[in-house]
N, CA, C and O atoms as a MOPAC input file, in Angstrom:
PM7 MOZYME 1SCF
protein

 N     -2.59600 1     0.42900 1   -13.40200 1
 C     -2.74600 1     0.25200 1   -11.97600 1
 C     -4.11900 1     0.74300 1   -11.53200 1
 O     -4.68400 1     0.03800 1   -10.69600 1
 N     -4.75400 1     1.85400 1   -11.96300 1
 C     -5.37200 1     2.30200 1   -11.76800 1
 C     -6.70000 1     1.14700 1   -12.37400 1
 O     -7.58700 1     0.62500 1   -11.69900 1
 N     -6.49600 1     1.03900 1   -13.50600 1
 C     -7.76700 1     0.20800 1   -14.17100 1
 C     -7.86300 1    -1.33800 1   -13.39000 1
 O     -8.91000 1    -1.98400 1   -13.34800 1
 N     -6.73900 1    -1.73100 1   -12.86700 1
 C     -7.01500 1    -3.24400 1   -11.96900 1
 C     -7.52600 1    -2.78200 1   -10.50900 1
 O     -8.35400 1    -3.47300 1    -9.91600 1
 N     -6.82600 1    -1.16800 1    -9.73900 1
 C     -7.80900 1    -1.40100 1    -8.35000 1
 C     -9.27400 1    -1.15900 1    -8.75700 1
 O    -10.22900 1    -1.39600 1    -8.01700 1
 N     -9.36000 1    -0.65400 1   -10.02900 1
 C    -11.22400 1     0.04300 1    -9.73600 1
 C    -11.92500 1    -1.01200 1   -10.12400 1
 O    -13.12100 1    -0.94300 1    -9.84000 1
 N    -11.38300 1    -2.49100 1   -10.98500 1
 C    -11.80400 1    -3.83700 1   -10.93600 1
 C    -12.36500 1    -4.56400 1    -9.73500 1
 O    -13.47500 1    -5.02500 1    -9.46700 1
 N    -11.09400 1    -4.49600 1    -9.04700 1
 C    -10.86400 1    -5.03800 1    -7.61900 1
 C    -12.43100 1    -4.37500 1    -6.58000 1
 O    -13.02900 1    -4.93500 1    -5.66000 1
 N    -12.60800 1    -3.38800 1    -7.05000 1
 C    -13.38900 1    -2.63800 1    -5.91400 1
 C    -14.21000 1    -2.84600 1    -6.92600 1
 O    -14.99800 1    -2.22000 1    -6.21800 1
 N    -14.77100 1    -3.08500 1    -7.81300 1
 C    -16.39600 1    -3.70500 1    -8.54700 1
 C    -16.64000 1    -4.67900 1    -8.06100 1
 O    -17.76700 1    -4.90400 1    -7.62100 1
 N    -15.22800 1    -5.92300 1    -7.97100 1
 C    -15.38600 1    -7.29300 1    -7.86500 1
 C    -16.02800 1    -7.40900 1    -6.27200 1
 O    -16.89900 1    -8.26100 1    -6.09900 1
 N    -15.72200 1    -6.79600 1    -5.43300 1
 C    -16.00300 1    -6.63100 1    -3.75900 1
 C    -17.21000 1    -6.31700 1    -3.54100 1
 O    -17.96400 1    -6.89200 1    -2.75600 1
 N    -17.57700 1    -4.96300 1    -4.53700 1
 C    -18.94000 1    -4.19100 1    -4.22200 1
 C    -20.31100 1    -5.63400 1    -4.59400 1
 O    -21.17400 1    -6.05900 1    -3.82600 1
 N    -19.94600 1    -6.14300 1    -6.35000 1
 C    -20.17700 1    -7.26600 1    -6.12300 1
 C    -20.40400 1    -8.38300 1    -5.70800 1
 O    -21.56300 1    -8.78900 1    -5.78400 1
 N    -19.76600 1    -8.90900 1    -5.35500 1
 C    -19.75100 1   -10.14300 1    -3.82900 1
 C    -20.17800 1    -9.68400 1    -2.42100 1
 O    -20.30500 1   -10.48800 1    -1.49700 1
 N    -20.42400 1    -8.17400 1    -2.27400 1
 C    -21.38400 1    -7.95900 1    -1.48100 1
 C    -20.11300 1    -8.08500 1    -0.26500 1
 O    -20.47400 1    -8.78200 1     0.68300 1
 N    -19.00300 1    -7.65000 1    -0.16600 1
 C    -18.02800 1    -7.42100 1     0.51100 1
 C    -17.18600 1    -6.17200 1     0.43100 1
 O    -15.97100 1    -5.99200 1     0.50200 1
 N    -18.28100 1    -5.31500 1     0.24900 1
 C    -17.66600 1    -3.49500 1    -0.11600 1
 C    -18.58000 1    -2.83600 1     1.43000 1
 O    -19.80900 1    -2.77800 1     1.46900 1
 N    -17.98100 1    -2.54600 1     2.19700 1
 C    -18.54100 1    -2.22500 1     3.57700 1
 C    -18.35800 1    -0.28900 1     3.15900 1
 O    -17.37700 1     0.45300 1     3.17200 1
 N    -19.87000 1    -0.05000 1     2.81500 1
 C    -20.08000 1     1.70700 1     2.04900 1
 C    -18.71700 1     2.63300 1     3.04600 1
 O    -17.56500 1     2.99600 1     2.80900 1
 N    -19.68600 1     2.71600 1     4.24500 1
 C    -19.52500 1     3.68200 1     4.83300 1
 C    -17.59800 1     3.52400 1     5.47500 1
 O    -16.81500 1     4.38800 1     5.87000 1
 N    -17.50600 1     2.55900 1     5.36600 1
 C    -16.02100 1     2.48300 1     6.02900 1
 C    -15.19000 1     2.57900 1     4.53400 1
 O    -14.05400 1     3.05200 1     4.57400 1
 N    -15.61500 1     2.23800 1     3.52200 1
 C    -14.77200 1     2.96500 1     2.08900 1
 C    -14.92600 1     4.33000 1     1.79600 1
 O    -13.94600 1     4.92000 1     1.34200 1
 N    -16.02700 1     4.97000 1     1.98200 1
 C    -16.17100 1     6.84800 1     2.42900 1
 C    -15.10000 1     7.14900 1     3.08600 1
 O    -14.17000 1     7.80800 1     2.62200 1
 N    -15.18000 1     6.54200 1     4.55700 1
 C    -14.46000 1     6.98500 1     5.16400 1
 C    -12.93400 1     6.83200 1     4.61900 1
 O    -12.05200 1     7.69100 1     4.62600 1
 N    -12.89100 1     5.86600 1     4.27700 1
 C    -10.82500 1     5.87200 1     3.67300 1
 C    -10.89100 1     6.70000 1     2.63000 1
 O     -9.84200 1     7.32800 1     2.48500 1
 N    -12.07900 1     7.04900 1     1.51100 1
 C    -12.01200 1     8.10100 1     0.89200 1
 C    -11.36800 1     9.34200 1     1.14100 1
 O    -10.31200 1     9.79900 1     0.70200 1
 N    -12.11700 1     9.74900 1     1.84300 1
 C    -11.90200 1    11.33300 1     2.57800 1
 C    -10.88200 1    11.24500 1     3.28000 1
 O    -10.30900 1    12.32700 1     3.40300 1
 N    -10.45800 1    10.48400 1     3.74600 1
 C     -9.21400 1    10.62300 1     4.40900 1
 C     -8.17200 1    10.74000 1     3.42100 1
 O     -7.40300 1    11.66100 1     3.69200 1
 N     -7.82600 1     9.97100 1     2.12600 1
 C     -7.18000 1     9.49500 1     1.45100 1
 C     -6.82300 1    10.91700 1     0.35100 1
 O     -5.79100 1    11.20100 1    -0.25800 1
 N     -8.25300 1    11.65800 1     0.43100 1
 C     -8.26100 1    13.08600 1    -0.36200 1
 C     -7.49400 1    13.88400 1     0.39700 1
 O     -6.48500 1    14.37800 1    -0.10500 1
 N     -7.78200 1    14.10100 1     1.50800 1
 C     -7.09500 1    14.93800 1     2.68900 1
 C     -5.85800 1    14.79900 1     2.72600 1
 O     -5.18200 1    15.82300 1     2.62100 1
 N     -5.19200 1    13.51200 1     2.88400 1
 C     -3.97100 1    13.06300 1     3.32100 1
 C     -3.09700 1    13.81400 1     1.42700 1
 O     -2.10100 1    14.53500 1     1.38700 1
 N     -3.74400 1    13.41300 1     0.42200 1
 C     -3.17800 1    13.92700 1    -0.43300 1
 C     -2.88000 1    15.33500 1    -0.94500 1
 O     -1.80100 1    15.71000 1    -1.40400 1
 N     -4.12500 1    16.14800 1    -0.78200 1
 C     -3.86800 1    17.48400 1    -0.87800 1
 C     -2.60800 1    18.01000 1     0.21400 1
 O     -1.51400 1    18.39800 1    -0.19700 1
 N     -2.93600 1    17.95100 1     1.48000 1
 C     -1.89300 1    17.91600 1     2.22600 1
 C     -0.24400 1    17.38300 1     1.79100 1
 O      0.74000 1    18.05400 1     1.47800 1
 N     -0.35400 1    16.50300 1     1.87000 1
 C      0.94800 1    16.07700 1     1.02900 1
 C      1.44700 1    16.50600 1    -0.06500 1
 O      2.61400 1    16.29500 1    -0.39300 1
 N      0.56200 1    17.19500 1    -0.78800 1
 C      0.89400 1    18.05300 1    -2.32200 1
 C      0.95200 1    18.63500 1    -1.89600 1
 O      1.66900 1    19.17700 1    -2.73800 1
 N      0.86300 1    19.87400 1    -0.58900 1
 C      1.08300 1    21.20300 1    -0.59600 1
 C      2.28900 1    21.55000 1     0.40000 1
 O      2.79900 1    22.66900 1     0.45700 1
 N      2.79400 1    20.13600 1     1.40100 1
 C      3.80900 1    20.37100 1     1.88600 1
 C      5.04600 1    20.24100 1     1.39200 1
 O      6.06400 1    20.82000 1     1.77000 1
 N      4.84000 1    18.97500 1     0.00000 1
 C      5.92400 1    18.89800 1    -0.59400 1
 C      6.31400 1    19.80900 1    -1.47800 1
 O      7.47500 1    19.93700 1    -1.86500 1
 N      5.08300 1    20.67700 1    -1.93900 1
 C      5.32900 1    22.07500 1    -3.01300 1
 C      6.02400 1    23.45900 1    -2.42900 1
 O      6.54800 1    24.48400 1    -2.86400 1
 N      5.69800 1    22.84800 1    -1.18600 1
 C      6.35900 1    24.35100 1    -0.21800 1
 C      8.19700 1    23.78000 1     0.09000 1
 O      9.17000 1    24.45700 1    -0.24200 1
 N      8.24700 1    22.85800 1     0.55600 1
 C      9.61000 1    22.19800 1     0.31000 1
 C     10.10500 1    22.47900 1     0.01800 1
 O     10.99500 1    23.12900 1     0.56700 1
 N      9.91400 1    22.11700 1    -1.76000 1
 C     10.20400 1    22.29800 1    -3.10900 1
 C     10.92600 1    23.66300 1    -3.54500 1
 O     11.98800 1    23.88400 1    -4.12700 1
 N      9.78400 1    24.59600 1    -2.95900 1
 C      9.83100 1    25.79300 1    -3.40800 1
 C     11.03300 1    26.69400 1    -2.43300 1
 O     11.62100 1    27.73300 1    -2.73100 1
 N     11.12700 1    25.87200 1    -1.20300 1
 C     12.18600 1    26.57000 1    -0.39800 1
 C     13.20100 1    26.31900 1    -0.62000 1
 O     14.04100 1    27.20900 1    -0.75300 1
 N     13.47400 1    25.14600 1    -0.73000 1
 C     14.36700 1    24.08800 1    -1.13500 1
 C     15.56600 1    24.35500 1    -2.90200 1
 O     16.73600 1    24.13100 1    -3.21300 1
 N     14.29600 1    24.94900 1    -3.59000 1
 C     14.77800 1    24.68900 1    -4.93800 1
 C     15.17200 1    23.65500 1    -5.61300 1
 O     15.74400 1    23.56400 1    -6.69900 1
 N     14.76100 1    22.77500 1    -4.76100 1
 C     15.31400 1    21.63300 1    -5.43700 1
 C     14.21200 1    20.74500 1    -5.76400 1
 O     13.52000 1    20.50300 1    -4.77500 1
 N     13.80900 1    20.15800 1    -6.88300 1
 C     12.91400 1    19.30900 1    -7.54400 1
 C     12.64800 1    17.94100 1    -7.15400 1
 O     11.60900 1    17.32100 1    -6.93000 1
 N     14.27900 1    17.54800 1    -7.13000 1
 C     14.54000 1    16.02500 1    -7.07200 1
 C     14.51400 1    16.11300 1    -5.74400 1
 O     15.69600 1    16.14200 1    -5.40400 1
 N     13.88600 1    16.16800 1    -4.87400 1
 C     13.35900 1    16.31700 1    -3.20600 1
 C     12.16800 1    14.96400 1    -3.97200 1
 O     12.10700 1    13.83000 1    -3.49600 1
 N     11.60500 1    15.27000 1    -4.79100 1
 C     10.29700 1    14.42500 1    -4.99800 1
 C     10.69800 1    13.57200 1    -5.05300 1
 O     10.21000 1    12.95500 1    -4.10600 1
 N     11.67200 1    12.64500 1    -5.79700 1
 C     12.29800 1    11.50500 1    -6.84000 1
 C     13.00500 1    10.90100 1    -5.48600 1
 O     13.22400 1     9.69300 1    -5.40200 1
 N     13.41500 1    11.98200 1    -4.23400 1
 C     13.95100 1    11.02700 1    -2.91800 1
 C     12.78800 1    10.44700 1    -1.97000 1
 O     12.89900 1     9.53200 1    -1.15400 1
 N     11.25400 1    11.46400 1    -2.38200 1
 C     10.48300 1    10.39900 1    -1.45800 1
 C      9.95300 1     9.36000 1    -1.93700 1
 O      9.60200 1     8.41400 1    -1.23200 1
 N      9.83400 1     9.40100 1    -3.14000 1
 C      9.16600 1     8.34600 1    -3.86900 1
 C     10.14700 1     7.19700 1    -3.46000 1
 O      9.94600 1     6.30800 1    -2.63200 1
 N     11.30100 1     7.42900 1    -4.26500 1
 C     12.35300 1     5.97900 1    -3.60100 1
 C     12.20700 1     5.57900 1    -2.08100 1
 O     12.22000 1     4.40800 1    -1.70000 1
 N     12.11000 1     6.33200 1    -1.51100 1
 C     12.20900 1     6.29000 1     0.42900 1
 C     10.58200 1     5.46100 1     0.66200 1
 O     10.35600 1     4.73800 1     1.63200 1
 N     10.01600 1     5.62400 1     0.04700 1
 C      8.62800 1     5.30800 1     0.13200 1
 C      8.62400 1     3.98300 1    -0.54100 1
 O      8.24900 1     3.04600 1     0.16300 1
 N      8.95000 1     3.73400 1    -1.70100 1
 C      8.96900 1     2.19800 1    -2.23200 1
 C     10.05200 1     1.59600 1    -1.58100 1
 O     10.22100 1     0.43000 1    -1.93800 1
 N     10.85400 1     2.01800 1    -0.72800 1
 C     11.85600 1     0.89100 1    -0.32500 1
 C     11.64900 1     0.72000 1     1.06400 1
 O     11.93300 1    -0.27800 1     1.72600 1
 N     11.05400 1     1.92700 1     1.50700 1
 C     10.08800 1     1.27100 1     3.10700 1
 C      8.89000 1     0.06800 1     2.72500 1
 O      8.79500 1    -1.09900 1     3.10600 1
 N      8.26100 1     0.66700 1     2.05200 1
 C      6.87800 1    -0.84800 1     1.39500 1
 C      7.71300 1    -2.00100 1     0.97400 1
 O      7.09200 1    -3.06100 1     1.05200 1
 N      8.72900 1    -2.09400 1     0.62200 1
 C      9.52100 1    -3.03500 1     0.15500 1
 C      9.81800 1    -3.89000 1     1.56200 1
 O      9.20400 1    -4.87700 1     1.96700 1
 N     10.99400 1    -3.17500 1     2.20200 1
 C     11.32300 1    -3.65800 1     3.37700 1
 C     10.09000 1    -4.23800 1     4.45800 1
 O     10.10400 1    -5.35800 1     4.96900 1
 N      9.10900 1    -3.26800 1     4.65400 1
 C      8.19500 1    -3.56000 1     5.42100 1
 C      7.47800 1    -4.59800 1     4.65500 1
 O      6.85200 1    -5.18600 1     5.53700 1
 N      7.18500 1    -5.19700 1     3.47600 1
 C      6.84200 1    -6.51000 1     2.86700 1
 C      7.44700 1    -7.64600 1     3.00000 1
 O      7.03800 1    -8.78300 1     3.23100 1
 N      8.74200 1    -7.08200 1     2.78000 1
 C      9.91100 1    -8.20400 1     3.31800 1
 C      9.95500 1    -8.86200 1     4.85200 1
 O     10.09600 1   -10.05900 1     5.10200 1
 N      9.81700 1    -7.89700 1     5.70900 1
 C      9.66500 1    -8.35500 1     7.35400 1
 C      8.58900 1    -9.05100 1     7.68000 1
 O      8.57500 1    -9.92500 1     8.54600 1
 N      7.20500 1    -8.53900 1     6.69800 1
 C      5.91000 1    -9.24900 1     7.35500 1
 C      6.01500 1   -10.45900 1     7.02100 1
 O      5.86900 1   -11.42400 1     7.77100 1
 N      6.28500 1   -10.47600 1     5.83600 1
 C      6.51000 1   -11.71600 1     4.59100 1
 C      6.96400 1   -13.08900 1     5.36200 1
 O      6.31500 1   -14.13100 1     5.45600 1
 N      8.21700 1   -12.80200 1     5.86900 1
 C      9.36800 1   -13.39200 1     6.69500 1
 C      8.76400 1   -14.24600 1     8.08800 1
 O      8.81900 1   -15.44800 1     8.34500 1
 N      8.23200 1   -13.21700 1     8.78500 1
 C      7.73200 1   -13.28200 1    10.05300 1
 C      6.42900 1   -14.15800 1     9.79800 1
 O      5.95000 1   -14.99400 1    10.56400 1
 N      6.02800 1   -13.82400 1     8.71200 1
 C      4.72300 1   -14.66100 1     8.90300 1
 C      5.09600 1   -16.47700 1     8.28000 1
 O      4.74400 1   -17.56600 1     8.73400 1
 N      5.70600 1   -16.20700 1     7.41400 1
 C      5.95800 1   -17.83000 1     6.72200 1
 C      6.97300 1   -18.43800 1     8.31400 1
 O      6.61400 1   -19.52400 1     8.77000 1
 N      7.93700 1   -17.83400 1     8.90200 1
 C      8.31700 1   -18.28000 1     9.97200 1
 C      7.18900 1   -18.89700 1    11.40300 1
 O      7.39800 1   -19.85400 1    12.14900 1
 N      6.18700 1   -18.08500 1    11.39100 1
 C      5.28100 1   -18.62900 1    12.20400 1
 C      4.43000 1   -19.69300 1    11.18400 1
 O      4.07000 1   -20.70600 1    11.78400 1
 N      4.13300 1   -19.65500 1    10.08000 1
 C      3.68000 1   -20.88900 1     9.48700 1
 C      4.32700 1   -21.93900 1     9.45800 1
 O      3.69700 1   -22.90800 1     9.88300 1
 N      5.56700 1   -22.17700 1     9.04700 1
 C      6.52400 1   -22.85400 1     9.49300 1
 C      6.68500 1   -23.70000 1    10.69500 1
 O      7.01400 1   -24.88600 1    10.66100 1
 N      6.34400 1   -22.78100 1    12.11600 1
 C      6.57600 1   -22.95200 1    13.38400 1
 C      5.31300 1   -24.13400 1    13.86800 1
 O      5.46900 1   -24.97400 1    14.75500 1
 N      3.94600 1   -23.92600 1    12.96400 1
 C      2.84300 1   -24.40900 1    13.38500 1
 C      2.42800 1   -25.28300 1    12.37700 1
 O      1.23400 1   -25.58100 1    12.38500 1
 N      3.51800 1   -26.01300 1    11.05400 1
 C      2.99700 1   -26.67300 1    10.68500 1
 C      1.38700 1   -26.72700 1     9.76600 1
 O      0.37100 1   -27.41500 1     9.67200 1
 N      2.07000 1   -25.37500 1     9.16700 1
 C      0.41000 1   -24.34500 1     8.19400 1
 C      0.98600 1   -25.06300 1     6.77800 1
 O      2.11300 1   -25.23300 1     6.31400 1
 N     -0.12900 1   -25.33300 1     6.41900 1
 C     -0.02400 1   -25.34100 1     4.83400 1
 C      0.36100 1   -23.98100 1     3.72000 1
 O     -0.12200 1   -22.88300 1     3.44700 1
 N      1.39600 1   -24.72600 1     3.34700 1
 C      2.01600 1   -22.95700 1     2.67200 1
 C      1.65700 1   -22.77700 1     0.77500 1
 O      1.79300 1   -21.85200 1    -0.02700 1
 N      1.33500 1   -23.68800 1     0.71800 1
 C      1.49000 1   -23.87000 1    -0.77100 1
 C      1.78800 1   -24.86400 1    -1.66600 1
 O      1.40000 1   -25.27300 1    -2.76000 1
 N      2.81200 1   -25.17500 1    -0.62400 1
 C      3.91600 1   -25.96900 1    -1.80700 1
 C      2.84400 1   -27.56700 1    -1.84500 1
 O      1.88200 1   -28.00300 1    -1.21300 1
 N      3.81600 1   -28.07100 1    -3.11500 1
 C      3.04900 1   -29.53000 1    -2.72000 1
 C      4.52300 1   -30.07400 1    -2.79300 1
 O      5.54300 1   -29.45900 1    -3.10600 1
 N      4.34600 1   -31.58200 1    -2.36900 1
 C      5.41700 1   -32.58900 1    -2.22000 1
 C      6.01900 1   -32.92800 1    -3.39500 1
 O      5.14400 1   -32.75800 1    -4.24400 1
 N      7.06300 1   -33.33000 1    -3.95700 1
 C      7.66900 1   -33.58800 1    -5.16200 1
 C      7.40900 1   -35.30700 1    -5.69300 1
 O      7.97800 1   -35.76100 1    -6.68500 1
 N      6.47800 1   -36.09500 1    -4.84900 1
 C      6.25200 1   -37.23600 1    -5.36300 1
 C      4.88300 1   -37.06100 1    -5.72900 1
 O      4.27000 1   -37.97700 1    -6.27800 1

C-alpha cells in the first residue's frame, strides 16, 4: 500500500500536478493528527486495559469508509443516471 501511494505521488509530482505547498500542508497536519491519535488511544488503552479497544476502531473506521463509499457511490451514479452521463458501460450490440 504504501509502495503504490508513493508511486501515485511521483506520477503527479511528474505531470506537474503535485501543488508543493498544499501537500506540506496535508503533511503536517497528517503528522499531528497521528501522534495525537497514538497518544489518545494509548491513554484509553491504558485506562481501559483493554487492547482490543484498537481492533474496535479500526473495524468502526473501515466500515464508516465503506458505508460512506457506498452512499457517495449510489448518489452519484443516481444523478448520472438522472442526466443521462456516460457511465461506462457500452451497449451489448
Amino acid at each position: 500500500m504504501m509502495f503504490s501511494s508513493s508511486l501515485s505521488v511521483v506520477e503527479f509530482y511528474f505531470l506537474g500536478r503535485f501543488p508543493i505547498p498544499y501537500a506540506l500542508y496535508l503533511i503536517f497536519i497528517s503528522i499531528l493528527a497521528g501522534f495525537w491519535g497514538q497518544c489518545l488511544v494509548r491513554k484509553i488503552v491504558h485506562v481501559l486495559k483493554r487492547a482490543s479497544l484498537i481492533v474496535f476502531i479500526l473495524s468502526s473506521v473501515i466500515f464508516a469508509s465503506a458505508l460512506t463509499m457506498g452512499v457517495v457511490g449510489t448518489e452519484k451514479s443516481i444523478s448520472m443516471i438522472n442526466k443521462h452521463e456516460y457511465m461506462g458501460f457500452l451497449s451489448f450490440c
